[in-house]
C-alpha positions in Angstrom: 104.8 139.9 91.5 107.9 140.4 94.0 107.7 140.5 97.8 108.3 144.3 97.7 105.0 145.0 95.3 102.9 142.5 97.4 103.6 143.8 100.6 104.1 147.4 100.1 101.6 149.0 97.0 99.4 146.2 97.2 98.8 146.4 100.5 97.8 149.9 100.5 95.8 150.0 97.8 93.8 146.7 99.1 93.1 148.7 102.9 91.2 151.5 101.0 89.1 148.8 99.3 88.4 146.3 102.8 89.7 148.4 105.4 93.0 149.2 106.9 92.6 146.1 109.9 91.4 143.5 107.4 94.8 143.3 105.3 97.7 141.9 107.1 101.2 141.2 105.9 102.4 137.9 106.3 105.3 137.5 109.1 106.3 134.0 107.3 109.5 133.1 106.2 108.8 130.9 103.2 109.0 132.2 99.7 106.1 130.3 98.2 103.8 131.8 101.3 100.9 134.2 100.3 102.2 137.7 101.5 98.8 139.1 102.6 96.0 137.9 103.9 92.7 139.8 103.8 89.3 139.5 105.0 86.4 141.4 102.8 83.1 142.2 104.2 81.1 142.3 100.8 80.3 141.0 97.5 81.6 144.5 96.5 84.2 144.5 98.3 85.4 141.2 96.9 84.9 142.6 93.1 87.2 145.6 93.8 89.4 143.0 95.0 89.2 141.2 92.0 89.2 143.6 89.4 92.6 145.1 90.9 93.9 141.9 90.8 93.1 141.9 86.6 95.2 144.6 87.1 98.1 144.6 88.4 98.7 140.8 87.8 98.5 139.1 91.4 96.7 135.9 91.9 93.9 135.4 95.0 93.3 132.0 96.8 90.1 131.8 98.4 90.0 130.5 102.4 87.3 129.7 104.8 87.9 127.9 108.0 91.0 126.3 106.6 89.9 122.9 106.3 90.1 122.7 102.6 91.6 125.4 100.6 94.3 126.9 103.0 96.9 124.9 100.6 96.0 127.3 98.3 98.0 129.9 99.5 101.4 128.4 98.1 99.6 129.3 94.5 98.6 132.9 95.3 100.0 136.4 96.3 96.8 137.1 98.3 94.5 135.1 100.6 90.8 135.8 101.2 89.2 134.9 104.7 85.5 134.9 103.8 85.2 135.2 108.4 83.2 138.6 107.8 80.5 137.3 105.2 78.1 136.0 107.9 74.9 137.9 107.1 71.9 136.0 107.3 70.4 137.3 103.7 66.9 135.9 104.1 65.9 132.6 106.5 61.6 131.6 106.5 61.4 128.8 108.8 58.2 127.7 107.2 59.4 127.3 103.8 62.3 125.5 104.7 64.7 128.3 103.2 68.0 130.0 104.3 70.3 132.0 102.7 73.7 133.1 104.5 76.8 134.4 103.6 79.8 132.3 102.5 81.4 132.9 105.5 79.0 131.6 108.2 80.2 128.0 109.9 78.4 125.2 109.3 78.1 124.6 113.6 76.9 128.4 113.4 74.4 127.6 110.8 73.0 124.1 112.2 72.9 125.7 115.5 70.6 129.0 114.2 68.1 126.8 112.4 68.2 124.1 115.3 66.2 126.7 117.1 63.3 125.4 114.7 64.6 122.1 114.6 65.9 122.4 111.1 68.7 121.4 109.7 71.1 121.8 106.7 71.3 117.9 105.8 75.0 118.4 105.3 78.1 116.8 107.4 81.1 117.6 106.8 84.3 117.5 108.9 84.8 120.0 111.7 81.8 122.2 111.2 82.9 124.4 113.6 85.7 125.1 111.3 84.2 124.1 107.9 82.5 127.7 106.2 79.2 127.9 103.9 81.8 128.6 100.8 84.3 126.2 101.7 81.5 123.5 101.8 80.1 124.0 98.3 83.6 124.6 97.1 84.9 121.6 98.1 81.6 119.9 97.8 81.8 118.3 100.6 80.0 115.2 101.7 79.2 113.2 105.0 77.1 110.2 106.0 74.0 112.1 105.7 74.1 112.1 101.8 72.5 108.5 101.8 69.6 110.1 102.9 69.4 113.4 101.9 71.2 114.0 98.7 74.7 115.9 97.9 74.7 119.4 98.9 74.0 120.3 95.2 70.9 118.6 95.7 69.6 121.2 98.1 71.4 124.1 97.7 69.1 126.1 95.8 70.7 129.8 95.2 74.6 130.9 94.9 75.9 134.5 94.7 79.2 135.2 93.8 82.1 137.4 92.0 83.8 136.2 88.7 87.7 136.2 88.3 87.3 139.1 86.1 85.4 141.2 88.7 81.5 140.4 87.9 79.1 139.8 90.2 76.6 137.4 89.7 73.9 134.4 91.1 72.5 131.3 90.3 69.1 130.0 91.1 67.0 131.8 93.8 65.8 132.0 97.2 62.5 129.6 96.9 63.0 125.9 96.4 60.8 126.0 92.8 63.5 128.2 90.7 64.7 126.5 87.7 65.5 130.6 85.7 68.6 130.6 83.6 71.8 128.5 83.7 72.3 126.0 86.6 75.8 127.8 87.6 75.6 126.3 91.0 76.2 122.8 89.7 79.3 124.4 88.1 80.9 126.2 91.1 80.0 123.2 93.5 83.2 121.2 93.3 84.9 123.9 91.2 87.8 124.8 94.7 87.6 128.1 94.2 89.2 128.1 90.4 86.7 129.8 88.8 84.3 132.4 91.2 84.6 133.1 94.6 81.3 132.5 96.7 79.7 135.1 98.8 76.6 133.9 99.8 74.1 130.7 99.1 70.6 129.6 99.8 69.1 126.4 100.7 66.7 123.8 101.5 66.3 122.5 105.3 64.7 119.6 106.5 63.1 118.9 109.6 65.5 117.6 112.4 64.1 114.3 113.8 62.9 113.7 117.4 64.6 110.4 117.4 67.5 108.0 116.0 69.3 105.2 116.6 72.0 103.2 115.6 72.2 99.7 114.8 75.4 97.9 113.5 76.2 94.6 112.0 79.4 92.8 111.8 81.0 90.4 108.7 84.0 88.9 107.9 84.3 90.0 104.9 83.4 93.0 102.4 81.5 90.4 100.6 79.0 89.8 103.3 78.9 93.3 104.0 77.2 93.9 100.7 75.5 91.4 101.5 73.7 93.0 104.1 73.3 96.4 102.6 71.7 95.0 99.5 69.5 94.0 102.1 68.6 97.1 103.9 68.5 98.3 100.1 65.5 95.9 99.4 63.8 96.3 102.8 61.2 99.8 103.1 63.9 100.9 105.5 64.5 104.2 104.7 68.0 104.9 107.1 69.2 108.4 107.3 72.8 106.8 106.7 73.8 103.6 105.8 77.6 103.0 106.2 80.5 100.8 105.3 83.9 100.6 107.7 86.8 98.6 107.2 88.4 96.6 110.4 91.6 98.8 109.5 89.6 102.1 109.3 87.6 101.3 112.3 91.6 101.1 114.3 92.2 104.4 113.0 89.1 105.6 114.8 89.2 103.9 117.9 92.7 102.6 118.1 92.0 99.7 121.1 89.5 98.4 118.5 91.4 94.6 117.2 88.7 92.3 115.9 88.8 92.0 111.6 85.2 93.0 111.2 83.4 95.0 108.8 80.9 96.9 110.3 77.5 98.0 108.6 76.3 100.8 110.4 72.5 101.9 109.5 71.0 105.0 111.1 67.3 104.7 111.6 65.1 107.8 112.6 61.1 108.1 113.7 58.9 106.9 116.6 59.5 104.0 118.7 57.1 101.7 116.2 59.6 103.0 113.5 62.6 102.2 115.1 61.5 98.8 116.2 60.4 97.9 112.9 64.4 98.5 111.8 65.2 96.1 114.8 62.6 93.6 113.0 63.9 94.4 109.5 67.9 93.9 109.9 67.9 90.7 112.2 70.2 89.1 113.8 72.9 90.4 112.1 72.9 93.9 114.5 75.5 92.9 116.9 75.2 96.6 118.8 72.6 99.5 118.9 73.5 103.0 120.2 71.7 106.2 120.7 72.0 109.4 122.6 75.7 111.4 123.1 77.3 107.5 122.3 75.4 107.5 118.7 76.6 111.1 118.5 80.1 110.3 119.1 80.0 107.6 116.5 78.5 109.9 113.5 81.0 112.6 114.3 84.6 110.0 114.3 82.4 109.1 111.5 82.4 112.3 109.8 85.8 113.2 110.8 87.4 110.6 108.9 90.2 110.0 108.5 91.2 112.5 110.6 89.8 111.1 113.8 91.0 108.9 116.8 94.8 109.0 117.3 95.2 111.1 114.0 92.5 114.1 115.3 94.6 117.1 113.9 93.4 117.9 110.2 96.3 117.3 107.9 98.3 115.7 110.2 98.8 112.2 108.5 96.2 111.7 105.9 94.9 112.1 102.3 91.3 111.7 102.3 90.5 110.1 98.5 86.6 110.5 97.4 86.1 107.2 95.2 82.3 107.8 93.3 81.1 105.4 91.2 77.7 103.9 90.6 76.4 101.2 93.6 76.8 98.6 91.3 80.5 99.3 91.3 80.8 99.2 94.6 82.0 95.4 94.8 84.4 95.9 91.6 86.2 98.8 93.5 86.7 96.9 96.7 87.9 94.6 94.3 90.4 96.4 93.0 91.4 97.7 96.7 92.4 94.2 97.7 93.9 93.4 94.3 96.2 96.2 94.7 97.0 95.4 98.6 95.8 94.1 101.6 91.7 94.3 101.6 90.9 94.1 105.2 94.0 96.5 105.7 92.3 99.1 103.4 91.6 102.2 105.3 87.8 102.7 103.6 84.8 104.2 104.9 81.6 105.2 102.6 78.3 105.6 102.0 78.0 101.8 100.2 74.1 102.7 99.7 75.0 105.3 96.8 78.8 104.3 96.3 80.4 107.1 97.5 83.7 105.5 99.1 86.6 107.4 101.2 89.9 106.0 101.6 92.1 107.2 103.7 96.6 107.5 102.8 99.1 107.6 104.1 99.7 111.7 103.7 103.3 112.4 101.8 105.5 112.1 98.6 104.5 108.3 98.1 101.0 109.6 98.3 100.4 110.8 94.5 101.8 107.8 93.7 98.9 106.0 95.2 96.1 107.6 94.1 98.2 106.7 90.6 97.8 103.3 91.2 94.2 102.6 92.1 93.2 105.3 89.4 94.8 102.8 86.9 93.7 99.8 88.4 90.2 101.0 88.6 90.6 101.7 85.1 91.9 98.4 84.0 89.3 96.7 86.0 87.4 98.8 84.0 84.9 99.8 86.9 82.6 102.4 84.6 81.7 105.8 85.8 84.4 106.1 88.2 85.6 109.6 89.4 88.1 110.1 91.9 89.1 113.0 94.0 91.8 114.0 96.5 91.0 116.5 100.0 93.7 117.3 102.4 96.7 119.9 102.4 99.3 120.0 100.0 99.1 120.0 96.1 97.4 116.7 95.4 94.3 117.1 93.7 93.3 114.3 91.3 90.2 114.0 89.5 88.9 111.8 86.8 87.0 111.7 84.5 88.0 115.0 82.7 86.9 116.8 80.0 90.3 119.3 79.5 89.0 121.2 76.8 85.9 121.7 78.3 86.9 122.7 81.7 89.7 125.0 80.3 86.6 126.6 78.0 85.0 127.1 81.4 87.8 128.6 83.3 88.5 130.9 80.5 84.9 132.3 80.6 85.0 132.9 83.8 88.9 133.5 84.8 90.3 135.2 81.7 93.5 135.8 83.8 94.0 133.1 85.9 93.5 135.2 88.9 92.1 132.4 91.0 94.1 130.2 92.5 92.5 127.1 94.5 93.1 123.9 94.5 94.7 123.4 91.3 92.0 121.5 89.1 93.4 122.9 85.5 
């Protein structure tokens, strides 16, 4: 579609659908820029969005606080701001269910169900900035998935609009739905390629009272295992149990020297409960931390690896999701020192579960990385691996793939092609 159709018919035609002040034409200079940007306020409003896009043959990138998907926009005519879907749908504090629109912050969410201290056992980066849709979208995952679960263990309803216009759901608003197809596994992950979210439900937990922070110091990565298979074995049950290279632990606090690995396990209950992890882990614990200093840790934590010197989201670094099963998690740090320096390995990651994030250097060598450890970790042949790529820019890699399968998928529910995140196919 030329500049002249996108910002001139288009444009008009999408104000009498959302409103005249929720299109704007973009003042940007660059050619492969998305010419308008607009901002829906329904489910409906997004399916006349959609079917006018079937037809007059302009593509739609989805776009929530901007943390994930704002790339997007190099690959579509049109960006959607999801800011105005913030309608709490249904929220019962006693059965531990909330549903919101896809719109609603994740600090604006946590904050609302704080109240009853709840919360939505999800992390992410900047959740001030990080939306309900962007989160399932880009299935996003912090320390907290150790002990609660991936978000598509909890989310437990999804609303949404098809790329040829349909609206449609998955699952329910009660915790014991299991009706009809599980589409929320499907469009958790999916970047926005094949339905655009409106609105999700899920299941909260109860906040704790109390936590604390104990961390352990080793050489080596070896000894750090180690020490997790032991909290594995022990009835600890930490909220989060994580692994952090010397070199990642520089990036977030730069003065930091020492070539440590630091276990950090994140214990939560009464006084007898938290002394029992004191018992449990030893003399190993070099350091505990609670209070607005434990705070600070969980959030440089979360924010990695865009934290520290590097705070701006983008700025430097790819952040590569490395999943495999926790018996793998050895033969990937492995492979990590194999292919380069292992204590100079930027690497965080839930080791408990072996989810690992490594952090790159963001730019054209940066492909080329995620190249090389995708082929190591296949010659060291490390089973069940998948690896994924967040961060602005094209780069998007994920293995294993099933091409047929996911272009049978995309088909079904994007005849056209009309949506255009992170490009996945």
């Amino acid at each position: 579609m030329s500049t002249a159709g996108v910002s001139l018919d288009l444009a008009r035609e999408l104000r009498i659908i959302c409103g005249e002040e929720y299109v704007v034409e973009s003042s940007g200079s660059q050619p492969s820029a998305a010419q308008l940007t607009v901002s829906p306020g329904s489910a409906d409003e997004i399916a006349g969005m959609v079917r006018l896009a079937n037809q007059r043959g302009f593509t739609i990138a989805p776009a929530g606080g901007g943390a994930e998907l704002a790339a997007s926009s190099e690959h579509a005519d049109v960006v959607l701001q999801s800011a105005r879907l913030t309608e709490v749908e249904h929220y019962d504090p006693a059965d531990l269910t909330v549903g919101i629109g896809a719109g609603m912050t994740m600090a604006h969410l946590n904050a609302m169900v704080g109240e009853h201290r709840l919360m939505l056992a999800s992390d992410p980066p900047f959740p001030e900035r990080t939306t309900v849709g962007g989160l399932l979208a880009a299935a996003q995952q912090g320390p907290l998935r150790h002990g609660y679960g991936a978000v598509r263990d909890y989310c437990i309803g999804i609303r949404f609009v098809t790329g040829d216009g349909r609206k449609a759901k998955g699952g329910g608003r009660v915790v014991k739905n299991v009706a009809g197809y599980d589409l929320m596994k499907l469009l958790i992950g999916s970047y926005g390629t094949l339905a655009l979210i409106t609105s999700a439900s899920f299941k909260l937990f109860p906040a704790p009272r109390q936590t604390r922070t104990f961390l352990a110091e080793f050489s080596g990565w070896q000894e750090a295992l180690k020490f997790r298979d032991l909290v594995m074995r022990s009835p600890l049950s930490p909220m989060c149990l994580e692994m952090i290279s010397p070199a990642a632990r520089k990036l977030m606090r730069p003065e930091m020297q020492d070539k440590a690995w630091v276990i950090c396990v994140r214990g939560a209950g009464s006084d007898g409960v938290l002394a029992r992890y004191r018992r449990e882990l030893g003399s190993a614990v070099t350091r505990e931390v609670d209070g607005e200093n434990e705070r600070e840790v969980w959030r440089t934590i979360e924010n990695f690896p865009w934290t520290g010197a590097n705070k701006e989201h983008g700025a430097s670094w790819a952040s590569v999701a490395i999943d495999v099963p926790i018996g793998e998690v050895a033969s990937v740090l492995q492979v990590l020192q194999d292919i380069g320096d292992g204590d100079g390995v930027n690497l965080i990651g839930r080791a408990g579960i072996g989810h690992l994030v490594l952090a790159l250097p963001n730019g054209p060598a940066a492909s080329n990385n995620v190249d090389r450890i995708v082929d190591a970790l296949a010659k060291a042949s490390v089973r069940d691996c998948s690896v994924s790529v967040h961060g602005p820019g094209k780069l998007c890699r994920m293995t294993p793939t099933d091409p047929a399968g996911r272009l049978a998928v995309k088909r079904a529910l994007d005849p056209n092609n009309v949506l255009r995140g992170r490009e996945l196919f």
